[in-house]
N, C-alpha and C positions, 0 to 999 in steps of 0.2 A: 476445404478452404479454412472452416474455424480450425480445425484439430491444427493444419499449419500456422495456422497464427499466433494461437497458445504457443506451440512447439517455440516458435521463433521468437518472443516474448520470454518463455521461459530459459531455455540455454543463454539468453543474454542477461538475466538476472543473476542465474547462477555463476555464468563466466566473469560479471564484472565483482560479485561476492555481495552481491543485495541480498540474498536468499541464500542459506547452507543447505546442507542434501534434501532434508523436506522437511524445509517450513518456507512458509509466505504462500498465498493464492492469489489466482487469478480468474474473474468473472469479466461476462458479457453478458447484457440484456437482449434478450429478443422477443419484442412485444409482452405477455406477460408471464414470462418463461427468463430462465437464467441458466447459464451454461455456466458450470463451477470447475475448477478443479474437485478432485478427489480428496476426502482426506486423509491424509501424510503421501500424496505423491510428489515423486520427484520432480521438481518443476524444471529443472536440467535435462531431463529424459521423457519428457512426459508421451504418453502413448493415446489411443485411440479409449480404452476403458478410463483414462483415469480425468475425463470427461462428463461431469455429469448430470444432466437437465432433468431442473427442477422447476417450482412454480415462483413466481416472486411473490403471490401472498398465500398460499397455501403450499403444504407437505404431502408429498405421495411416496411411492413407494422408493422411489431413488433417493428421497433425503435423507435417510443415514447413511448416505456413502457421502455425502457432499463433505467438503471442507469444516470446520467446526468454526469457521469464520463466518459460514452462512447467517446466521442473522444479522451480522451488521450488514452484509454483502445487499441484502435484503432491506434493510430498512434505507439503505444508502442511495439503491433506486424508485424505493416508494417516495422517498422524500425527495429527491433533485431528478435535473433531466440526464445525469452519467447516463453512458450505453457500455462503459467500460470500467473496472474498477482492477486494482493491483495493492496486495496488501506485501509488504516487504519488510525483510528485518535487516536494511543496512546500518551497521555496527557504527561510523562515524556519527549519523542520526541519532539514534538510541542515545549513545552517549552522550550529546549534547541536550538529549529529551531528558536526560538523568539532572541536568545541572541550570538550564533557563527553562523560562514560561513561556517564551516565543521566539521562534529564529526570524529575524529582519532581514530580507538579502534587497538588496539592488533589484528593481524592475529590468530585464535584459528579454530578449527576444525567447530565447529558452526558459526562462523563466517567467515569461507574463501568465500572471494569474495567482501566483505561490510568492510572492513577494515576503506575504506575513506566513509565517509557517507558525498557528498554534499548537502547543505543548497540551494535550488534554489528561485529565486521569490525574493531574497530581494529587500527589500525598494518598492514593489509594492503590492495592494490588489490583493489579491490572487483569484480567483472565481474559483469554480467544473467546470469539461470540460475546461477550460483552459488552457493553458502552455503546450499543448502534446510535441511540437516538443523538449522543451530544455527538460522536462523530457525522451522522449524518451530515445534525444542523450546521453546526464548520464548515462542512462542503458543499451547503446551498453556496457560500459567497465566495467560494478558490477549490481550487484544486487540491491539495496538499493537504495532511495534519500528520502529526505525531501524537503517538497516545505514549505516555510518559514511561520509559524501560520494555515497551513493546513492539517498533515498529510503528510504519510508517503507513497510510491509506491514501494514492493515489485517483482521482478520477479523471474520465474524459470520456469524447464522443466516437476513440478509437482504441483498441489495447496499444496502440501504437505514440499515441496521445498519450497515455496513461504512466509507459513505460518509460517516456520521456521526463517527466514530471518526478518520477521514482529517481533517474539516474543524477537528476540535473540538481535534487533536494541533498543527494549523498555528494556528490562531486561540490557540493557548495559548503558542507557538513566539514567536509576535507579539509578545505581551505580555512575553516573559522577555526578548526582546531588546532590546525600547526600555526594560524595565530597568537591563537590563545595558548601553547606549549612555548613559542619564542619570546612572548611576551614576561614568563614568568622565569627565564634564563637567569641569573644571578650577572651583573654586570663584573665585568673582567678589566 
C-alpha cells in the first residue's frame, strides 16, 4: 500500500518535471518511525528497496541509506502535526525563490493554506539536510516554503495532500513568470 503510494506520487512529480531523474524526496510519518525515500533514488521509478524506515528522533542502522534531506524531513515532524512531506526541485519555483522574499498567490480551493509562499535561506548557500529548524518553523503556519535556489518543502496529512500543494505552488510559479516576461516586452 505505502510502496504504491510513493510509486504514484513519484512518477507524477517526475512526469509533470518537479523533480529530474534523482533529486527531490518523499517521506511519511508512521507514529514514531519515517518511511524516506532512498538517497539518489529515482522517484520516477522508484521500487520496493528504495524505501527506507527510519526513526524520527533517533538513527539506526538504515539511516545512511535515507535521503540526505532526512534531517529536515525530521525536524519537520518533530515540530508540526505533517504525516506527509515532499521535497521538490520545480524549476519555475526556484527561479522565482532566486529573485522575491515571498510569493503572494490568491487564496483558491487548491491552494488554501499556501497563499504566502516564504522565500527561506536568502543571501546564504543553501546545502540538502540543512536549514530544518527555520524550514520547520514556516510550516507550523502553511503548507508550502521555498528555500532560496533549492526547491521547494511541501506538507500535509496525506502524500496526496502534499503532492498537491507541490503541483499547485509550480503551476502558480508558471503563471507569475510569463507575467513577469510580458510585462518586460519593449512596447511596439
Amino acid at each position: 500500500m505505502i510502496l504504491s503510494q510513493f510509486q504514484a506520487v513519484g512518477r507524477d512529480l517526475f512526469a509533470r518535471g518537479l523533480v529530474s531523474s534523482h533529486s527531490g524526496n518523499i517521506s511519511v510519518r508512521l507514529g514514531d518511525r519515517i518511511i524516506i525515500t532512498r538517497r539518489g533514488s529515482q522517484l520516477g521509478n522508484l521500487q520496493e528497496q528504495d524505501l527506507i524506515e527510519t526513526g524520527i528522533f533517533k538513527n539506526d542502522r538504515f539511516t545512511p541509506l535515507a535521503s540526505i534531506e532526512l534531517p529536515v524531513h525530521r525536524t519537520i515532524y518533530q515540530q508540526t502535526s505533517a504525516s506527509a512531506i515532499i521535497h521538490a526541485h520545480p524549476p519555475y519555483a526556484i527561479a522565482l525563490s532566486m529573485t522575491e522574499e515571498e510569493l503572494v498567490f490568491e487564496e483558491t480551493e487548491e491552494l488554501s493554506g499556501i497563499g504566502h509562499v516564504p522565500v527561506l535561506g536568502r543571501n546564504r548557500v543553501n546545502r540538502p539536510g540543512e536549514s530544518g529548524e527555520v524550514i520547520a518553523g514556516a510550516l507550523k503556519e502553511r503548507h508550502a516554503v521555498l528555500v532560496d535556489g533549492h526547491g521547494s518543502f511541501t506538507c500535509g496529512q496525506l502524500l496526496e495532500e502534499a503532492y498537491r500543494y507541490t503541483a499547485a505552488l509550480e503551476e502558480r510559479c508558471q503563471v507569475m513568470w510569463l507575467v513577469k516576461t510580458l510585462k518586460r516586452r519593449p512596447a511596439e
